[in-house]
C-alpha positions as CSV (number, residue, x, y, z in Angstrom):
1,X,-15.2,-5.5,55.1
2,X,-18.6,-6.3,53.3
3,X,-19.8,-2.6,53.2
4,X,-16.0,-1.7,51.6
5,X,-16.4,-4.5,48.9
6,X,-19.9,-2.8,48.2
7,X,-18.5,0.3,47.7
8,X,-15.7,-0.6,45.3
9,X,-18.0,-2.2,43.1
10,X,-20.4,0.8,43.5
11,X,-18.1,3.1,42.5
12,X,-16.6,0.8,40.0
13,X,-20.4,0.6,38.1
14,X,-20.5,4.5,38.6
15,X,-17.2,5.2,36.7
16,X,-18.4,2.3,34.0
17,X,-21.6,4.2,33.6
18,X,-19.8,7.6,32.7
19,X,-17.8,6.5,30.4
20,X,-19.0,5.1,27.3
21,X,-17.8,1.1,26.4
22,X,-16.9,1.3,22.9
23,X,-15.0,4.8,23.6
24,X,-12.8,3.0,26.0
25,X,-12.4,-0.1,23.8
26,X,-11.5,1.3,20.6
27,X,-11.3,5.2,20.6
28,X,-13.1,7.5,18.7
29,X,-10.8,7.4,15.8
30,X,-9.5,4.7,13.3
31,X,-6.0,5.4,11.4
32,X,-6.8,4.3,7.9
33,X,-4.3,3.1,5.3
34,X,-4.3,4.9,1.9
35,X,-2.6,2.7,-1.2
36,X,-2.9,3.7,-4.8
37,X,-1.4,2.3,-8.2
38,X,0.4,3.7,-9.4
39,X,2.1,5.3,-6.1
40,X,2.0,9.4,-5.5
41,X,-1.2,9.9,-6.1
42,X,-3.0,12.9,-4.0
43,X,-5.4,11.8,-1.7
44,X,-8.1,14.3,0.3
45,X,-10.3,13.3,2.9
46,X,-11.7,14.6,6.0
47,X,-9.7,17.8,5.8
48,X,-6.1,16.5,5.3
49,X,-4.5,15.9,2.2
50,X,-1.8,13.1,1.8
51,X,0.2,11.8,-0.8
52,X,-0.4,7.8,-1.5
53,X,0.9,5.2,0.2
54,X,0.5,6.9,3.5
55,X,-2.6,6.8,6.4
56,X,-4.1,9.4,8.2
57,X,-6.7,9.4,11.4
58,X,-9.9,10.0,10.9
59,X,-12.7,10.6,13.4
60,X,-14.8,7.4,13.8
61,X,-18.3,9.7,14.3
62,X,-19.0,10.0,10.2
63,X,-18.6,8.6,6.5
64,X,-15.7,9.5,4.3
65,X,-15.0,10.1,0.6
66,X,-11.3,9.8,-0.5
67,X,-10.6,11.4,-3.4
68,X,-7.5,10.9,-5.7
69,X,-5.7,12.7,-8.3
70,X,-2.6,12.6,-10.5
71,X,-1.6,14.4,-13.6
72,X,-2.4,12.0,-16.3
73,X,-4.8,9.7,-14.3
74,X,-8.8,10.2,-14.0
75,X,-10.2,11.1,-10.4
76,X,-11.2,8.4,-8.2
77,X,-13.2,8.7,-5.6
78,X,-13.4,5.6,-2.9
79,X,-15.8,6.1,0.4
80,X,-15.1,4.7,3.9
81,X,-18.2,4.1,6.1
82,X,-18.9,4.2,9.4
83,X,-20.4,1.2,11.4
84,X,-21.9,0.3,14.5
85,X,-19.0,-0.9,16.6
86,X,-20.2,-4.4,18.9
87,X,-18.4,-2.5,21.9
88,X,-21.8,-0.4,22.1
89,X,-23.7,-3.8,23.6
90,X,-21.2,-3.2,26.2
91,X,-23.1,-0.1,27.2
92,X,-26.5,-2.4,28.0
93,X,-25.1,-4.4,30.1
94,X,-22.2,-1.7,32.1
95,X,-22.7,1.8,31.1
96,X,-26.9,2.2,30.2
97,X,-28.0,5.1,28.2
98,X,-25.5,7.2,29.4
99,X,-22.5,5.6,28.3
100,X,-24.5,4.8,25.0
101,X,-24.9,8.8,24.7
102,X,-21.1,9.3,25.3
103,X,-20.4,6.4,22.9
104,X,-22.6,8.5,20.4
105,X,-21.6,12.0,20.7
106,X,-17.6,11.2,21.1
107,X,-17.4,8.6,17.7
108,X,-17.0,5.8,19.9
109,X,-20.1,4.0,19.0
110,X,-18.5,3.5,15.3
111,X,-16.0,2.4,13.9
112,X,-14.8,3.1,10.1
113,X,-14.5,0.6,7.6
114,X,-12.2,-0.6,5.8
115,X,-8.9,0.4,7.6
116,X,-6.9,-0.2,4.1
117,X,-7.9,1.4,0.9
118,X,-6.3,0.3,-2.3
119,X,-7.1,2.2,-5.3
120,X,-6.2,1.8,-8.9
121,X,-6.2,5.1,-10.6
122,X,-7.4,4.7,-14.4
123,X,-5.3,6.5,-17.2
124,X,-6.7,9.5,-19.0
125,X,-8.4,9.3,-22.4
């Protein structure tokens, strides 16, 4: 019975170790909120473009700059950034380098802040 408890755990630590802590805990992407005043404002980032209010899911593995336009209205441009996420101690004490390394190379070792952007566009000259 002792050898079988052994080996659960074992195999539990093993499975831990290949899979990185904050990557399980979180993902490795954020859906982010996109608000603007006045409403229907085009918003571009990471590839997509939206129209405002709306979100969209962004990868959690870099930086982002949102920028908006509407006729009439100056561009605005509004950056999310990306953070070390605490799930990554996680990794020292379960999953060692190589769930930090998985952590890393999927985006789960971040996180992307904020998760709302509000955004007042200013009028034209």
């Amino acid at each position: 019975m002792f050898k079988r408890i052994i080996g659960v755990v074992t195999i539990f630590f093993f499975v831990a170790a290949l899979y990185g802590c904050a990557t399980i805990c979180h993902g490795t992407s954020t859906t982010i909120r996109i608000n603007s005043v006045p409403q229907g404002a085009t918003a571009a980032v990471g590839g997509q473009t939206i129209i405002t209010p709306s979100t969209v899911t962004l990868k959690n593995n870099q930086a982002y700059q949102i920028v908006f336009r509407k006729d009439g209205y100056e561009d605005t441009y509004y950056t999310i950034d990306k953070h070390i996420s605490g799930w990554v101690w996680g990794n020292i004490l379960i999953g060692g380098i190589i769930g930090l390394v998985i952590d890393d190379m999927t985006g789960g070792a971040y996180k992307l802040v904020p998760t709302e952007v509000n955004v007042t566009l200013a009028p034209k000259k």
